[in-house]
C-alpha positions, 0 to 999 in steps of 0.5 A: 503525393496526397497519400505521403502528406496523410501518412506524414500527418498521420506520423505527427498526430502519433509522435503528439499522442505519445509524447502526452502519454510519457507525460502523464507517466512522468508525473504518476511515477514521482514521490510527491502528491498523487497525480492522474495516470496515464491512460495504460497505467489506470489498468490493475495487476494480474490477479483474481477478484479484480476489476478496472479501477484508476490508478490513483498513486504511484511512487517509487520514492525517488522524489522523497516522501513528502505525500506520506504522514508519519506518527514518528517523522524521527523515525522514518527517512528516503534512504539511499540504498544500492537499489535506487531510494527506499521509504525506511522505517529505521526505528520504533516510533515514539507515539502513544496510540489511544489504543493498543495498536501499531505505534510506526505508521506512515498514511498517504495524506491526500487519497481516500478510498473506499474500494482499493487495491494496493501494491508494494514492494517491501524488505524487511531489516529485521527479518533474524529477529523471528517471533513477531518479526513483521511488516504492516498494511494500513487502510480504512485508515480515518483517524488514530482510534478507526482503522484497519491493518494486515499484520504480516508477522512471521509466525502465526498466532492469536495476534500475529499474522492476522488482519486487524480491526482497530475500532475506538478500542484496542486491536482485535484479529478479525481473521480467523486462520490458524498455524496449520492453515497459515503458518506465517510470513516467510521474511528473509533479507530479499525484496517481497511484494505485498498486495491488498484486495479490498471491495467494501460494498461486499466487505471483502478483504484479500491479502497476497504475499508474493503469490498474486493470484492465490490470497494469504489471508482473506476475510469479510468485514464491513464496519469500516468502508472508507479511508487512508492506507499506511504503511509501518511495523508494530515492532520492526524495521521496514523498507519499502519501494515501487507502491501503487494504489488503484481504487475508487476516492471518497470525499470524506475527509480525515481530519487528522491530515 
């Protein structure tokens, strides 16, 4: 009797456990503002040159988007898609940069990070237009003229398919790769999945496009050590689903948001 009353005890301290679990699952799984995660949803991807960080954000946008703040509201929308809801960015955004730089950008308002990892899904709607065809990360990102982003274009040129300083002036590659060594992004009209590595004690910034353990772009850089991440396009439409962000938060504010 004394081992079926601790057995049936023991059942219930489970079934109270689990049910805080799927909780906080279903509060880091929302569109909305960033929440903490679920102890089994703080570990990040596979991949090389990771450690444990929290999971700071999750959202697959079937609660909207209202955390994120574009330069061109008109421009983007949660769109309703066979696949579930979808961020779009549907047109080139009306907004002047102070310099040149991506003009459609949405930042995630409420986290800022110094070391990250970022990870999303993403489609793009434009992909037969080749050339500069391109989708774009954003990060470090502290206010319109200081920040960083990857600019996955589908060749590779003097500004195509490089990671980007923008730093109080116009944006400058700051990755040095050539056609031969990286000829491009391969996009197409299927789902791909992004994700950015970034250490800034050691200034180390790690790009993957699909292939998560082998980085499509890699450089050292230190000027900008903390800040936001975005999403957007220089010149194209753009989808984007299931994002995650784990990192470390920095309590320097942007004061643009």
């Amino acid at each position: 009797m004394h081992r079926d009353r601790k057995k049936a005890a023991n059942l219930a301290g489970f079934r109270r456990l689990l049910a805080m679990t799927t909780a906080w699952v279903i509060l880091v799984s929302g569109g909305g503002s960033a929440a903490e995660p679920a102890q089994e949803e703080a570990r990040t991807p596979p991949g090389k040159s990771q450690d444990a960080m929290p999971l700071l954000y999750s959202t697959d946008f079937e609660g909207g988007a209202d955390a994120w703040k574009p330069t061109d509201q008109a421009a983007w929308e949660v769109r309703d898609t066979a696949e579930g809801k979808v961020y779009a960015l549907t047109k080139r955004s009306s907004y002047k940069p102070p310099h040149r730089s991506p003009l459609s950008i949405s930042v995630l308002k409420e986290v800022a990070v110094s070391d990250f990892i970022l990870e999303v899904r993403v489609r793009s709607a434009d992909w037969k237009q080749g050339g500069h065809t391109d989708m774009c990360v954003f990060f470090g990102h502290q206010d319109p003229a200081h920040f960083y982003y990857v600019h996955l274009g589908k060749v590779t040129d003097k500004v195509s398919n490089h990671i980007h300083l923008v730093n109080d002036a116009p944006r400058q590659p700051i990755t040095k790769h050539s056609p031969a060594e990286n000829p491009g992004t391969p996009w197409d009209d299927r789902w791909h999945t992004v994700k950015i590595v970034r250490r800034a004690g050691a200034g180390t910034i790690e790009v993957y496009f699909d292939d998560m353990d082998k980085a499509a772009m890699t450089v050292v850089d230190k000027t900008l050590t903390w800040g936001r991440v975005g999403l957007g396009s220089f010149d194209n439409t753009v989808q984007w689903d299931d994002l995650k962000l784990w990192g470390e938060r920095t309590k320097e504010q942007d004061p643009g948001t």
